[in-house]
matplotlib code that plots the C-alpha trace (Angstrom):
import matplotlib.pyplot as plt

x = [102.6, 98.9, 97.6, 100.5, 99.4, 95.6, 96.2, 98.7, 95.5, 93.0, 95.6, 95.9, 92.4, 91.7, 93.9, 92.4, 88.8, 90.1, 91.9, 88.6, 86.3, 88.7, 88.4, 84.9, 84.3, 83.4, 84.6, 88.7, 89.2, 87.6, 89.4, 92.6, 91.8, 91.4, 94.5, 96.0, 94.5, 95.4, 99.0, 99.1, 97.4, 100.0, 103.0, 101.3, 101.0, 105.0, 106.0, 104.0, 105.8, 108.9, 108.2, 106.7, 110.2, 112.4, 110.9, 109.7, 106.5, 104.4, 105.1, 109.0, 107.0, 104.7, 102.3, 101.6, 103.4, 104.5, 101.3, 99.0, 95.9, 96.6, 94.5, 92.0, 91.4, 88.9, 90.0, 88.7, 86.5, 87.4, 86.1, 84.0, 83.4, 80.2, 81.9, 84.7, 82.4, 81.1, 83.9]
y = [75.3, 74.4, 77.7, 79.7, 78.0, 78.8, 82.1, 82.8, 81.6, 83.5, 86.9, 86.0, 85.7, 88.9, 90.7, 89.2, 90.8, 94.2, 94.3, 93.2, 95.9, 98.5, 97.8, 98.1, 100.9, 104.1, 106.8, 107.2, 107.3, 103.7, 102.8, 104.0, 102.6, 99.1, 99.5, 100.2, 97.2, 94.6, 95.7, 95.6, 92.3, 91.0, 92.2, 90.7, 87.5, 87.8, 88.1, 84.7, 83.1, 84.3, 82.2, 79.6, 79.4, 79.7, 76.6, 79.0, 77.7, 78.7, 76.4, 77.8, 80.9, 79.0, 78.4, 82.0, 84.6, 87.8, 90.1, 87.5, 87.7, 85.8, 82.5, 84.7, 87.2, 87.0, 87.6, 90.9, 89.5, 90.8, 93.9, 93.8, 96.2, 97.6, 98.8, 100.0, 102.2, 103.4, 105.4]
z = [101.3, 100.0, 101.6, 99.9, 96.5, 97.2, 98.0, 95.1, 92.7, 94.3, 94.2, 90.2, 90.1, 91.8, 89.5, 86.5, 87.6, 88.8, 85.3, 83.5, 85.7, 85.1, 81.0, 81.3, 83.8, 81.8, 84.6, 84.5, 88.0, 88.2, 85.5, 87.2, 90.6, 89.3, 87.1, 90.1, 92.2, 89.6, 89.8, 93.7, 94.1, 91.1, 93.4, 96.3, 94.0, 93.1, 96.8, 97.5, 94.1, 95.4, 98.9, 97.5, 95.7, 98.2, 100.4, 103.2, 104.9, 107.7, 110.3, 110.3, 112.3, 113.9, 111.7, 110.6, 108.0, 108.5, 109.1, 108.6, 111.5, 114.7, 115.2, 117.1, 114.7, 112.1, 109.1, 106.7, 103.5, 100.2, 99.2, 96.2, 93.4, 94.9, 97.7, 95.9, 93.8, 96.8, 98.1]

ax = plt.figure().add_subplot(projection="3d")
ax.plot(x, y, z, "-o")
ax.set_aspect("equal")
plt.show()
């Protein structure tokens, strides 16, 4: 339940930033983009609220969640703006 919480903060957190660049970017396309990440990475932070409230943990499915990597897979790191912009 620790990881859930740790993950719910760093979603919130994320959307905090992508809401703050997309204030500040000048073109309207990034604007829009990290409008539209903000909102994503709140609903992703909503879904984890919502299992956070309903008791479910990870070790009911064998210590992993529903498309979450498999032990031997490494997980992606988090894109940041630059590479956003870059696309």
């Amino acid at each position: 339940m620790e990881d859930l919480n740790a993950k719910l903060k760093k979603l919130l957190s994320e959307a905090d930033d992508c809401e703050l660049i997309g204030k500040l970017a000048c073109d309207p396309k990034k604007r829009e983009l990290f409008r539209r990440l903000a909102t994503d990475l709140r609903a992703m932070a909503r879904d984890i609220e919502a299992v956070i409230a309903r008791g479910e943990v990870a070790a009911k499915r064998g210590g992993l969640l529903p498309g979450s990597p498999t032990r031997s897979e490494e997980p992606r790191p988090p894109l940041d703006a630059r590479q956003v912009s870059q696309r």
